[in-house]
Structure formats: structure tokens, C-alpha cells
PLY file of the C-alpha trace (Angstrom):
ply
format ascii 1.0
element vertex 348
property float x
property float y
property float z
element edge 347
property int vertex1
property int vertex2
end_header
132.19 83.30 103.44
134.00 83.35 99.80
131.48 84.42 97.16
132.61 81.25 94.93
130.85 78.68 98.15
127.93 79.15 96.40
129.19 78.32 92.37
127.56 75.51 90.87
127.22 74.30 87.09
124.61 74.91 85.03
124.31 73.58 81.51
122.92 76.38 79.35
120.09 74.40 77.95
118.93 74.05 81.51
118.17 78.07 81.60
114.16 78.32 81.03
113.30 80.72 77.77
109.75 81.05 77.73
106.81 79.98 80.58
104.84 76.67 80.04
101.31 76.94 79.12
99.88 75.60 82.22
101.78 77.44 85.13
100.92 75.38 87.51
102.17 71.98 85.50
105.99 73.16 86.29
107.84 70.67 88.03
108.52 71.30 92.11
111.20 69.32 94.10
110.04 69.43 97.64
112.99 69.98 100.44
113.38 68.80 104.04
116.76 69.36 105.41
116.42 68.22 108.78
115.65 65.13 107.71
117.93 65.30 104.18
115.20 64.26 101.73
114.19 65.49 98.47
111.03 64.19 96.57
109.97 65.49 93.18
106.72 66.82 92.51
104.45 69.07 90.14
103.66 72.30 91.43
100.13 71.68 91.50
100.60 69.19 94.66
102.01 71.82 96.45
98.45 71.86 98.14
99.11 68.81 99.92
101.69 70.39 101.74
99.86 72.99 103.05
97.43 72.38 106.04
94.29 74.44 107.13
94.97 77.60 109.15
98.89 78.04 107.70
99.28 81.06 105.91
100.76 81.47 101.97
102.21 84.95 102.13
102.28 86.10 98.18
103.27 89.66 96.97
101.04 91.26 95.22
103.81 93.59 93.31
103.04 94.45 89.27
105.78 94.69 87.00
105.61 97.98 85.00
106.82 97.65 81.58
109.99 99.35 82.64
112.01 98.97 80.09
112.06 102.25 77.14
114.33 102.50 74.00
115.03 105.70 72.88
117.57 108.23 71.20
119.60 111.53 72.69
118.43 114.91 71.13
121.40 116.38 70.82
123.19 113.13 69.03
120.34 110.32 68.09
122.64 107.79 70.12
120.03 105.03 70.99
119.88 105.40 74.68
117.79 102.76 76.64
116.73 103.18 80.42
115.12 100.58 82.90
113.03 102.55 85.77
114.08 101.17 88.88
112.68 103.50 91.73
109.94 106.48 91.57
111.27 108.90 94.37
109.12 111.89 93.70
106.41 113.11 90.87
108.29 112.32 87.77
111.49 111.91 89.26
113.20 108.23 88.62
115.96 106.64 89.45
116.86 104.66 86.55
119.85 102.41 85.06
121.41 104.36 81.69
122.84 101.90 79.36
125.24 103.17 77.89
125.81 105.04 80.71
128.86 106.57 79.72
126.36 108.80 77.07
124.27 109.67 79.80
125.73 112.40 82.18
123.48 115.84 83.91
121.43 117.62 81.57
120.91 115.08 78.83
117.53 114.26 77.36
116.60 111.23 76.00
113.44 111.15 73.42
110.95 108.10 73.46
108.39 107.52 70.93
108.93 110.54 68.53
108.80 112.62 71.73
105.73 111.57 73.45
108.00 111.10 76.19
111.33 112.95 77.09
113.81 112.36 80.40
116.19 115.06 81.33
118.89 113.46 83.39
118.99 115.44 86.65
121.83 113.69 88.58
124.85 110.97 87.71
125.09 107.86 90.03
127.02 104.56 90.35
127.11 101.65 88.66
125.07 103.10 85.24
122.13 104.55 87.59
120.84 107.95 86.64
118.03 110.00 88.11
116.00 111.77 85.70
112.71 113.66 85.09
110.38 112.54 82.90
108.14 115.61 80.75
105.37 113.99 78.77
101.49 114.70 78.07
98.53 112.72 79.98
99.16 110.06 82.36
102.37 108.46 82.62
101.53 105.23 83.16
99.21 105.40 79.94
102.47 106.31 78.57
104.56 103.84 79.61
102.10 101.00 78.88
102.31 102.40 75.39
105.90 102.35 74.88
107.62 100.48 77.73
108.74 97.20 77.60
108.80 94.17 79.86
112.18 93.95 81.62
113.13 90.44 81.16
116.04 88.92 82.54
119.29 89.26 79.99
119.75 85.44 80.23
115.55 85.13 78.41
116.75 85.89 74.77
113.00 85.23 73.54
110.38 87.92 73.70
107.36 86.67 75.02
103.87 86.98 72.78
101.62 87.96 76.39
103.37 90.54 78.64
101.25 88.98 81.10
102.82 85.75 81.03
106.00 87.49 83.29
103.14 88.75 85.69
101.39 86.69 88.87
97.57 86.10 88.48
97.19 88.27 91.25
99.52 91.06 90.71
97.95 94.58 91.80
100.43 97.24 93.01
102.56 99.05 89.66
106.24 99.18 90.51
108.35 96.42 90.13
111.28 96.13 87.81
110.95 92.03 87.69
108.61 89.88 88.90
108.46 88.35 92.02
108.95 84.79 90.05
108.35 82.23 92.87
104.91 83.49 92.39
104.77 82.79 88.41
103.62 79.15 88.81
100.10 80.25 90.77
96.81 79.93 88.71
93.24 81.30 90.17
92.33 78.11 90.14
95.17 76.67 92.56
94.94 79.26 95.03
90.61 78.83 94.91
91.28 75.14 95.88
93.95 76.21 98.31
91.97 78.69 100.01
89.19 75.93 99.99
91.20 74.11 101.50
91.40 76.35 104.74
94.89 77.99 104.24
94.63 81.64 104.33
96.21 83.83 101.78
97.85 86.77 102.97
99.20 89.38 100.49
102.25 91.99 101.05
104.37 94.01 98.42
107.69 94.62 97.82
108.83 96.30 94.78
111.22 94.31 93.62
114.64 96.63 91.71
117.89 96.40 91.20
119.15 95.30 94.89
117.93 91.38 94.24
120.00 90.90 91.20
122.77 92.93 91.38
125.40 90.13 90.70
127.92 90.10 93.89
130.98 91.43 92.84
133.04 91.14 96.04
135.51 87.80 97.00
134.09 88.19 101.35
129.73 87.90 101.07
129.90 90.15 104.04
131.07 92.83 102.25
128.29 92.95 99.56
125.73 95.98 99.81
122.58 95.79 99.13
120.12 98.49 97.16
116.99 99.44 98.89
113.74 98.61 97.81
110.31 99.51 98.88
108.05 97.34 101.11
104.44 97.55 102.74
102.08 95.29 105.32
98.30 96.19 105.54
96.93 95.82 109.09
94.61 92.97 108.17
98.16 91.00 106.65
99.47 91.77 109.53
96.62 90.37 111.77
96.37 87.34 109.68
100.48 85.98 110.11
99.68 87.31 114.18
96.94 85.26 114.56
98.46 81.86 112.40
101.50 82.05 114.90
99.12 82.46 118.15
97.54 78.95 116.60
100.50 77.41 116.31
99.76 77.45 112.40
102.69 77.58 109.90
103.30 80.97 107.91
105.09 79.93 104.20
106.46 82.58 101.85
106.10 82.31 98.33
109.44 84.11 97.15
112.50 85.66 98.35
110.83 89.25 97.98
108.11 87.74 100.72
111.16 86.41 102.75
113.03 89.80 102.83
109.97 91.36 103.49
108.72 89.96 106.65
112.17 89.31 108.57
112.68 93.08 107.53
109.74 93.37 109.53
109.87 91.44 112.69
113.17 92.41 112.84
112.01 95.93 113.06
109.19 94.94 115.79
111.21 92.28 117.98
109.60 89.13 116.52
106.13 90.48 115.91
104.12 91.76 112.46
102.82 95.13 112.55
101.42 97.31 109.89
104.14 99.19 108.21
106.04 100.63 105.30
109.67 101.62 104.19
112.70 100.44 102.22
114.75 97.41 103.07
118.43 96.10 102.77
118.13 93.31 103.84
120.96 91.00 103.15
120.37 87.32 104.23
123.20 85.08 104.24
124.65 81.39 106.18
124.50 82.86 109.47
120.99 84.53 109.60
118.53 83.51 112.28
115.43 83.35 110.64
111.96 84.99 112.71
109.50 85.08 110.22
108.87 81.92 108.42
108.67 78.18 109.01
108.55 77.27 104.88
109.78 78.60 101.88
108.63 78.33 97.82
111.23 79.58 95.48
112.66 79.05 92.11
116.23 77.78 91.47
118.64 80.64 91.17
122.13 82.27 89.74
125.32 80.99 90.89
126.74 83.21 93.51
123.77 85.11 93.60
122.64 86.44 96.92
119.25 84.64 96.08
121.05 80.74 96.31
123.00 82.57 99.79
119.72 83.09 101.23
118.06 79.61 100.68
120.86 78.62 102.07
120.88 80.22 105.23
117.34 78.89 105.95
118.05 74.96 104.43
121.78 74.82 104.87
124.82 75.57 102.55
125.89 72.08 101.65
122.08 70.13 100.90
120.99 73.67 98.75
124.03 72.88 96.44
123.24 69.04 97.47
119.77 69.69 95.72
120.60 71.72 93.03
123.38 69.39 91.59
119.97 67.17 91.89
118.11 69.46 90.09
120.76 69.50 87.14
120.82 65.98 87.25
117.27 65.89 86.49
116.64 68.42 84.14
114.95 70.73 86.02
114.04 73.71 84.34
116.04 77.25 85.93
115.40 80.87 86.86
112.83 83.17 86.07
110.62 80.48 84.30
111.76 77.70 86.01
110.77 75.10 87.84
110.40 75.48 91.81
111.27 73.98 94.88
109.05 73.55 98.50
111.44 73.92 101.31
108.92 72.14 104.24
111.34 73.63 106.83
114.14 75.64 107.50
117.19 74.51 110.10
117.81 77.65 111.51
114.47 80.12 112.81
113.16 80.07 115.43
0 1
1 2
2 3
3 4
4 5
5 6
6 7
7 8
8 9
9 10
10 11
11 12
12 13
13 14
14 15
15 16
16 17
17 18
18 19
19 20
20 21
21 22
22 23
23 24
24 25
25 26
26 27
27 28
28 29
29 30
30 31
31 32
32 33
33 34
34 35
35 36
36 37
37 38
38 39
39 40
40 41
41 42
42 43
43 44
44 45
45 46
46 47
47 48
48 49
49 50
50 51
51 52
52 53
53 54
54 55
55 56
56 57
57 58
58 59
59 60
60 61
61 62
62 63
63 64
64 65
65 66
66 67
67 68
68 69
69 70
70 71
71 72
72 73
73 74
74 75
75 76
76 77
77 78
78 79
79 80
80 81
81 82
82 83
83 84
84 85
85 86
86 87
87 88
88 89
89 90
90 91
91 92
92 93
93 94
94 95
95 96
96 97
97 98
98 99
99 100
100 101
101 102
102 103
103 104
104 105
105 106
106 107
107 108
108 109
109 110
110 111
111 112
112 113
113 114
114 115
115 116
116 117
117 118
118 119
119 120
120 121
121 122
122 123
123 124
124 125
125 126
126 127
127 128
128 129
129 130
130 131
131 132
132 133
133 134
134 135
135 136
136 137
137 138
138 139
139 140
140 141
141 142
142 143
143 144
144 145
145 146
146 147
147 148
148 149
149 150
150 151
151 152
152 153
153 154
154 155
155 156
156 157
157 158
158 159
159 160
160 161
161 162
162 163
163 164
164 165
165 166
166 167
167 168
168 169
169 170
170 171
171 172
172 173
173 174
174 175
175 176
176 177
177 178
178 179
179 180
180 181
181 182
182 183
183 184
184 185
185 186
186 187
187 188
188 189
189 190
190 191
191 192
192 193
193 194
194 195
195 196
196 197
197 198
198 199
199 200
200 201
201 202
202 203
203 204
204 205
205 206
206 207
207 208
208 209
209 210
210 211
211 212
212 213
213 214
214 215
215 216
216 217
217 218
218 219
219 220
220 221
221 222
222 223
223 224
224 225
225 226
226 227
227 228
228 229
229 230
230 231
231 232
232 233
233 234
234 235
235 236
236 237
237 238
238 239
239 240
240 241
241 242
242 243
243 244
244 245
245 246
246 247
247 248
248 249
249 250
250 251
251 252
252 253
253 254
254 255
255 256
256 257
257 258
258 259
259 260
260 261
261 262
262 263
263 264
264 265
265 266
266 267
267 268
268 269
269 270
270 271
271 272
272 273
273 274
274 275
275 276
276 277
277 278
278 279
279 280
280 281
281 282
282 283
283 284
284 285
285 286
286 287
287 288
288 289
289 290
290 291
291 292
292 293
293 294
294 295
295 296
296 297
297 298
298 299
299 300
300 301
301 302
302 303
303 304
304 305
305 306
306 307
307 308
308 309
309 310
310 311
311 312
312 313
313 314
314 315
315 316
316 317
317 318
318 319
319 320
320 321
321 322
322 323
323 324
324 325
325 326
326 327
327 328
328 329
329 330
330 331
331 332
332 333
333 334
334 335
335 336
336 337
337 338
338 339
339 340
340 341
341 342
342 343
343 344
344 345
345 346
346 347
């Protein structure tokens, strides 16, 4: 498929800039393509579309405040870095920008040298591994002078940091957030657990490989980065034992979605305890294991983000409903509005 099947136009006032007050007040446009209907919703009412005994899969991921501004010591160029993946101790892979003044053997100062980075190793596409020498407790460190990685198309900084985390994030490592998750408050997920519907928690850091922009003309030649995933044995019971009742399992986010057909495609259809790194590239095509629902924002054009809703809803009613969504003003990206797809056309 041709990279440009999944264009559509966006008016820039449409992009969201900062989160509402009220998370949960965003709007939601709720999806069934089998039957080709689209209703329009608050997020809040998402709870009467979930039924007792389905699962809400959420990850649990926590954004570090990845993003550090600094200078070279051997020139004062500002440098600035964005920590994409821990690989061992103090060793990061990171994207350099401007790369070009980054190359082995470097080090960057941050914070009148309360923390330093040697650059041990040049990669593609602006990444750079590096070492990072500093005193105490890194992420003490980091909290103090890292910032939150927002989006480039959110030109406002936000007042709370905590307004680009969930209310239930736990697990440090995540370059963005996992946004789907963004409209939850404690209070909606007491009432939905309340309710009946269990809530099962996974985590995926979430780097580089889910917005890399797509670069090639063919989809199928697009690669993915790898990015670092984990199931507890009691998640893992939980989604066993909804599909043994005949109960629905729903995935809040794409990061849940890549997740869990990572890992029943690694177990034949089942859920097992486990942890790695996934590729996962889902695309018109994919035969979907995992899930019977999706909840997701509304995404870039060409992104592989709009491919994958796609793939479980259908190529032509996604761009169907997001020429919708336009049309109504819904609110896009990071803190956007959302969407409910009830069902997908192609899982089985």
C-alpha cells in the first residue's frame, strides 16, 4: 500500500495545544464498522460501553522527563538530547539534535555540570549512544533538569508536567505518553471497576519506533524501532480468563495494541507472562488475535498509528470518520479528543 492512502487534511487549529481541565470531559466519537455507524459522545460515557467481566487493558508506562538542554565542553554549542532507550547502567541510546555536532567522544554538559554524557557510539537517523557521569541518583537528576518531551506540533509548555502523564502511570521509561490513556480520571476507572470490568495493566515503553514519520512511498517497506514490553502473570491470567468467559478484552492505546498481538503472536493465540522488545508493525492486512475493541486518539497523516486503526476498522470508514471528525471540530493528537472502536472487522 502507497504511504499517501492514508493522507487526510487537517486544519491547523484542529491540532490540540494544551489538555482540558477535566480529562475525562474530552469529546469521544464511538465507531462500529461492521455496521458503518458513528455516534458522538463524551469520554466519560465510555462506561456504558463496557460490560461486566470485559477487560480495559491500560499501560501503566511513566514518561521520564527525557528531554535535557545542554552545551559541548569543548565548543559551548547548545546540544540537546531526548533519552530514548536505557540499554545498560548509564548507557543510553539517545537522539542528538544537532546531530551533526555530536560524533564519538564528545561530552555534552547539563546543568553547570551536574550531569555530563560522553558520546560512546554514532548511529542513524540523529541517534547517539552515550554514557552519562553524574553524582547521586540519576533519576533525582533528571527530574531536576529534564524536561517533558512534548510532541513538536504542542508549541505551549504546559504549567503541570503531570498533565502529559496517566493517573495511573507507574513504570519510569517512556519517551511520550501512552496518550489514549490521557483522558482517564481515578474517578472513571473507580466507577468502571464498580461496574464489574476488570482493569488489567501492562507496559510498554513507548520511544522513537511509534512516531518515527514513514519516510518510504511502499508501507511494507517501513521498519520499525524496538521498544520494550512486559505482562505480569496475574495480567496475563486476567485477559486468559475474560476470553474463557466469552468476555471482551479492549485496549486503551496503540502501545496496549502492539503489546498484546506481540504477545499472542509469540504464544499461538494465548497470553503468557513475558518480557522483550517488539517491532511490531501493524498495517491493512493484519489479522488481529488479541483484541475485540479499541480506544485511541486521532492521529498524524501517514502515520503508522492511522495504518493500524485501520487494519482493525477498515481503510476507507477510518478516513470516512476522520473527515467526520474534521467536520466536527474534534480536537487532534496528543491532547485530543478520542474515539471507541466497539469492534474491529478483521480478528478473530
Amino acid at each position: 500500500m502507497d504511504v499517501t492512502d492514508f493522507d487526510y487534511e487537517l486544519p491547523e487549529e484542529l491540532i490540540a495545544q494544551t489538555p482540558l481541565k477535566d480529562r475525562a470531559a474530552s469529546r469521544l466519537m464511538v465507531l462500529n464498522p461492521n455496521k458503518e455507524r458513528i455516534a458522538h459522545h463524551t469520554f466519560s460515557e465510555i462506561i456504558d460501553y463496557l460490560n461486566s467481566g470485559d477487560c480495559l487493558v491500560l499501560n501503566d508506562t511513566k514518561v521520564l522527563p527525557a528531554r535535557l538542554i545542554g552545551h559541548k565542553e569543548e565548543t559551548g554549542a547548545k546540544i540537546e538530547l531526548l533519552l530514548l532507550k536505557q540499554k545498560e547502567g548509564d548507557s543510553w541510546e539517545c537522539l542528538a539534535k544537532p546531530a551533526k555536532r555530536v560524533h564519538e567522544g564528545a561530552r555534552i554538559s547539563f546543568g553547570d555540570g551536574m550531569l555530563e554524557a560522553v558520546c560512546t557510539q554514532e548511529l542513524d537517523e540523529g541517534r547517539r549512544m552515550v554514557t552519562f557521569n553524574y553524582k547521586g541518583i540519576f533519576y533525582e537528576v533528571l527530574d531536576a533538569l529534564g524536561k517533558m518531551p512534548l510532541p513538536p506540533y504542542i508549541k505551549e509548555q504546559l504549567d503541570d508536567p503531570d498533565l502529559y502523564q496517566t493517573v495511573y502511570a507507574k513504570h519510569r521509561g517512556s519517551a511520550a505518553a501512552p496518550t489514549a490513556g490521557l483522558h482517564f480520571t481515578k474517578e472513571l476507572l473507580a466507577e468502571i471497576e464498580n461496574k464489574g470490568v476488570h482493569i488489567v495493566f501492562i507496559t510498554l515503553h513507548v520511544g522513537l519506533g511509534t512516531f518515527r514519520p514513514v519516510k518510504v512511498d511502499k508501507i511494507e517497506e517501513h521498519t520499525m524501532h524496538s521498544e520494550f514490553y512486559q505482562m505480569s502473570a496475574q495480567a496475563a491470567d486476567q485477559l486468559t480468563q475474560a476470553r474463557k468467559n466469552g468476555k471482551r478484552i479492549i485496549a486503551c492505546g496503540t502501545t496496549v495494541i502492539r503489546t498484546l498481538e506481540t504477545i499472542t503472536a509469540k504464544f499461538d493465540g494465548a497470553f503468557e507472562e513475558t518480557s522483550g522488545w517488539t517491532d511490531i508493525f501493524i498495517y491493512p492486512g493484519f489479522r488481529y488475535r488479541a483484541i475485540d475493541g479499541m480506544i485511541t486518539n486521532f492521529h498524524l497523516p501517514k502515520s503508522t498509528l492511522i495504518m493500524l486503526v485501520s487494519a482493525f476498522a477498515g481503510h476507507d470508514f477510518i478516513l470516512n470518520a476522520y473527515r467526520e471528525a474534521v467536520k466536527q471540530r474534534y480536537r487532534f493528537f496528543s491532547f485530543g479528543d478520542a474515539m471507541f472502536i466497539e469492534e474491529g472487522i478483521n480478528h478473530s
